[in-house]
C-alpha positions, -999 to 999 in steps of 0.1 A, spaced: 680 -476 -688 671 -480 -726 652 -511 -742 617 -518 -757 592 -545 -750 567 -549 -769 531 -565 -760 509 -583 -787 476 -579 -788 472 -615 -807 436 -605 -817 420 -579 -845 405 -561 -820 416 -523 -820 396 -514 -788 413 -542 -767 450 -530 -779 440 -497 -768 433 -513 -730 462 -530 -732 484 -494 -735 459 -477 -712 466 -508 -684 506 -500 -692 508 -463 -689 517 -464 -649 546 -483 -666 555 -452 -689 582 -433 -669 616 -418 -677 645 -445 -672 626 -474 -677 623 -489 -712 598 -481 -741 566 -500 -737 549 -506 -774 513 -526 -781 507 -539 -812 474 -556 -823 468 -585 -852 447 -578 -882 448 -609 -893 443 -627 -854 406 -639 -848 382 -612 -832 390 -627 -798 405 -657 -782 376 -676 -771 376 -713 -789 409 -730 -791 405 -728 -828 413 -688 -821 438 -699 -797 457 -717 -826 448 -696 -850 463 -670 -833 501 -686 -837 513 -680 -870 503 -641 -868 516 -639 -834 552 -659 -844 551 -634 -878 556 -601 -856 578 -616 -837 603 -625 -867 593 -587 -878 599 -570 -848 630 -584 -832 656 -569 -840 645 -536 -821 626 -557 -793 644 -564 -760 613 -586 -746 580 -598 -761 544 -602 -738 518 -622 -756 491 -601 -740 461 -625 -742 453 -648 -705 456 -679 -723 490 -673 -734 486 -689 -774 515 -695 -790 539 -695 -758 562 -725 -764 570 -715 -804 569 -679 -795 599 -685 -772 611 -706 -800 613 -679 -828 631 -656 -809 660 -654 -784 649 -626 -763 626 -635 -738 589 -641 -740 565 -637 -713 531 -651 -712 501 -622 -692 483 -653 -674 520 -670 -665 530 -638 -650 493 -629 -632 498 -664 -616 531 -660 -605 520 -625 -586 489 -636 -577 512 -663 -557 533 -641 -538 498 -623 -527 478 -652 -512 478 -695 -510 450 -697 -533 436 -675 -561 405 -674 -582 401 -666 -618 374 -646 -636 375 -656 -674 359 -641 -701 336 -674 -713 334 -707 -703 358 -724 -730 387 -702 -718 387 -723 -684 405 -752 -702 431 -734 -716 435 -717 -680 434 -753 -665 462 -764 -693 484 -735 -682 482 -740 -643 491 -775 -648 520 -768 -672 530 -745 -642 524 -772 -613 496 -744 -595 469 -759 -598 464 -770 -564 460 -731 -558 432 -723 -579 400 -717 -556 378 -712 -582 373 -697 -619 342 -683 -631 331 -677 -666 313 -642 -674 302 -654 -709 301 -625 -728 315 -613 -760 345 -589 -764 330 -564 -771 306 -564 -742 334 -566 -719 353 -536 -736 325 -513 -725 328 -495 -694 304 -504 -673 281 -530 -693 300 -562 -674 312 -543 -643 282 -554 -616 289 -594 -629 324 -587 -628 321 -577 -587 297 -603 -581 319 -626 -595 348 -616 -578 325 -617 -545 318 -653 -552 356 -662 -554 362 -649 -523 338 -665 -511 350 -700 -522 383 -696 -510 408 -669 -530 423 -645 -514 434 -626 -545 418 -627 -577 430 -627 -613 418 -609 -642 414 -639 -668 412 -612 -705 433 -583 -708 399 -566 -721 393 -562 -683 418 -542 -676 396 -510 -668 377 -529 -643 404 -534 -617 402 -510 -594 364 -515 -590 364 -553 -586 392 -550 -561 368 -524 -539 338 -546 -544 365 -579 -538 383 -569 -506 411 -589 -519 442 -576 -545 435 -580 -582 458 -588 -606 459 -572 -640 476 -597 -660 494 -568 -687 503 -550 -654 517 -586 -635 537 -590 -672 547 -551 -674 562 -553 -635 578 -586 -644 593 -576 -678 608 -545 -662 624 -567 -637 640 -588 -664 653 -563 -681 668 -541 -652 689 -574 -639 704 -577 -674 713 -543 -678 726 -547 -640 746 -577 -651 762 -558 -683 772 -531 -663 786 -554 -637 807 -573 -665 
């Protein structure tokens, strides 16, 4: 199987694209397509206020004009999934959103989930996406970290709060817990140990389900 699907990184931030490839690399395998990152350098620092959140469109619909026809599939890889509705606009190949498809797996896992986010205004936006997706009634909780980008990139500065935090969803009702930033990636396998519930990694959750899209067309071609 050939193809490419390329994830964007809608912020500047070179050190959360490289998490982004790191969180895809069990992904990397021969037969399956090409997965490529790219980050902004002209997106805001990091997605925090909906001002980033909008500003973050017009960059985000630019690559996609840019890089489509040698794209298969596009993954905004940022857990508020900006620029979702015109991304899927621009282009005609499909568009997934990381914190659509971290909900939909954290679904199949459990009855109700919790959400760790990166700061306390990305809990709207979260709120706005499980309602556009008719799940919110499974949310058991979200709790904010409130830290910067940065802080959350490093390996081990945010990883006791990140544990707690997961401890104290669990504890109000999920039974599988999402990953609210793709800069958490490298934390998952330690908040799932301190957890005792599955984690989901939203770039993985898009990575699985992109692969899945992909495979059905190519099944489909073949079939025709």
């Amino acid at each position: 199987m050939t193809g490419r699907i390329l994830f964007i990184n809608p912020n500047s931030n070179a050190r959360c694209g490289e998490g982004i490839a790191r969180a895809l690399d069990p992904f990397r395998a021969p037969g399956l397509p090409a997965f490529d990152v790219v980050t902004l350098p002209d997106g805001p620092p990091a997605i925090v206020s909906w001002s980033d959140w909008y500003a973050a469109t017009a960059p985000i619909l630019a690559t996609i004009r840019r890089e489509d026809d040698r794209t298969d599939l596009f993954a905004i890889a940022c857990a508020s999934d900006p620029a979702l509705p015109a991304a899927r606009e621009a282009t005609r190949r499909p568009v997934i959103g990381i914190f659509a498809a971290a909900v939909a797996q954290a679904l199949t896992l459990a009855e109700r989930f919790g959400v760790i986010a990166l700061a306390s205004a990305s809990i709207a936006r979260h709120a706005l996406a499980l309602r556009q997706m008719g799940t919110e009634a499974r949310l058991a909780a979200e709790i904010a970290l409130d830290v910067d980008i940065d802080t959350l990139l490093d390996p081990q500065a945010t990883r006791a709060a990140m544990q707690r935090t997961a401890r104290d969803l669990v504890a109000r009702g999920a039974r599988t817990v999402i990953l609210g930033c793709a800069g958490m990636a490298h934390h998952r396998a330690a908040v799932e140990d301190a957890a005792g519930v599955p984690v989901v990694e939203p770039c993985q959750a898009a990575a699985g389900m992109a692969v899945s899209l992909l495979l059905a067309r190519a099944s489909s071609l073949h079939a025709g």
